[in-house]
C-alpha positions, 0 to 999 in steps of 0.5 A, a space after each residue: 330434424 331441425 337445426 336451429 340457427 344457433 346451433 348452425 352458428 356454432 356448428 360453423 364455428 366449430 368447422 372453423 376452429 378445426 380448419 385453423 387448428 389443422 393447419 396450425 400444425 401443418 408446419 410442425 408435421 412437416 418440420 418432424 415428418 421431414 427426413 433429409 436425404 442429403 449426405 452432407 453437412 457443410 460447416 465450414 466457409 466458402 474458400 477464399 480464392 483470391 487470398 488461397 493464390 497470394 499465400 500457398 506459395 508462400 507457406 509452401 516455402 516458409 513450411 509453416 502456415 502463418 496466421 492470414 493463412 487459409 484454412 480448409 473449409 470443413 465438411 462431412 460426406 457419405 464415403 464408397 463403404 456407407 459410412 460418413 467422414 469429416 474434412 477440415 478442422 485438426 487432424 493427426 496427420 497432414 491431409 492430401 486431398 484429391 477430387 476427380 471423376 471417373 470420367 476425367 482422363 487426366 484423373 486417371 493418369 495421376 491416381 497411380 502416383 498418389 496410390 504409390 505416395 499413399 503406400 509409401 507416406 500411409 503412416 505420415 500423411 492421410 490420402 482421401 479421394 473426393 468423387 464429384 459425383 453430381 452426373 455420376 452412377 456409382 457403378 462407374 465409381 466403383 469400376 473407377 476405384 477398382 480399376 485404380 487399386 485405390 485402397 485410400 478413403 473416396 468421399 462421394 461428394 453428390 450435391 458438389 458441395 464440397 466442389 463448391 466450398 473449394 471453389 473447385 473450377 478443374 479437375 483433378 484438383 489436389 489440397 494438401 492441408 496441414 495438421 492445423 487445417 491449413 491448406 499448404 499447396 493446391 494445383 490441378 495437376 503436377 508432373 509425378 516427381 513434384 507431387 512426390 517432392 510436394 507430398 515428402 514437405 507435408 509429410 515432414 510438418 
């Protein structure tokens, strides 16, 4: 069969059209197709160190946080139960957070005081614990919250993103956050009877 030159022309134009068409909805596949595995959604803003050093003293003394004071970066991660919970923002109930790893010695020397705090202030002042579970499988972080009787709420903060909005350098690491979203104290690890004198002042904001 012959094919003349203008249907040759136009056949090539029309491979042509196809070509552009396609790949004009390549982007629009992948923008649909896409399904993010990520567990997190960040809105908050990094934490400001440098201004958190100058003030946590200060609001832990006065009881009160004031308005240059820092407030809590918001976040939301997959919990141990599969389901999602939020960080930041107001709330309720004060907040005391704690981020460790199975693997960290001295998280596992503090957990007993905070799993005695948490029943004792569980009506006054939420207790969640953040895994930093970059490197970690989660049979080590389920045999961790066993071992430990943790009976609060454990965030598993996968893709450090949560470590990264708080700047976090060490481990363990507690905020205690007011109701406003403040964060009223930090520190890397306390004897057992300042971090219950530093939990009963959350609990009584």
């Amino acid at each position: 069969m012959l094919v003349t030159e203008g249907e040759l022309y136009m056949r090539k134009n029309y491979i042509l059209l196809c070509g552009i068409i396609l790949l004009s909805c390549l982007p629009l596949y992948l923008l649909f197709s896409h399904k993010s595995t990520d567990p997190i959604v960040s809105e908050g803003e990094r934490l400001d160190v440098h201004k958190l050093e100058s003030i946590v003293n200060l609001a832990s003394s006065r009881g009160k946080a004031g308005p240059n004071d820092v407030k809590a970066p918001t976040f939301t991660l997959k919990t141990l139960d599969g389901s999602y919970a939020t960080i930041g923002g107001k709330r309720d109930k004060p907040l005391v957070v704690h981020f460790w790893a199975s693997w960290c010695e001295a998280c596992s020397v503090e957990v007993p005081t905070l799993r005695k705090l948490y029943e004792q202030y569980k009506n006054q002042v939420d207790f969640v614990g953040i895994n930093v579970a970059t490197e970690e499988k989660l049979e080590n972080i389920q045999k961790f919250v066993l071992t430990n009787h943790i009976s609060y709420p454990v965030l598993l903060d996968e893709h450090k993103h949560a470590a990264d909005l708080y700047e976090l350098h060490a481990l363990p690491t507690v905020f205690l956050i007011d109701t406003n979203g403040y964060i009223m104290d930090t520190f890397h690890m306390v004897d057992p009877l300042e971090l219950e004198e530093k939990v009963e002042r959350l609990a009584k904001r």
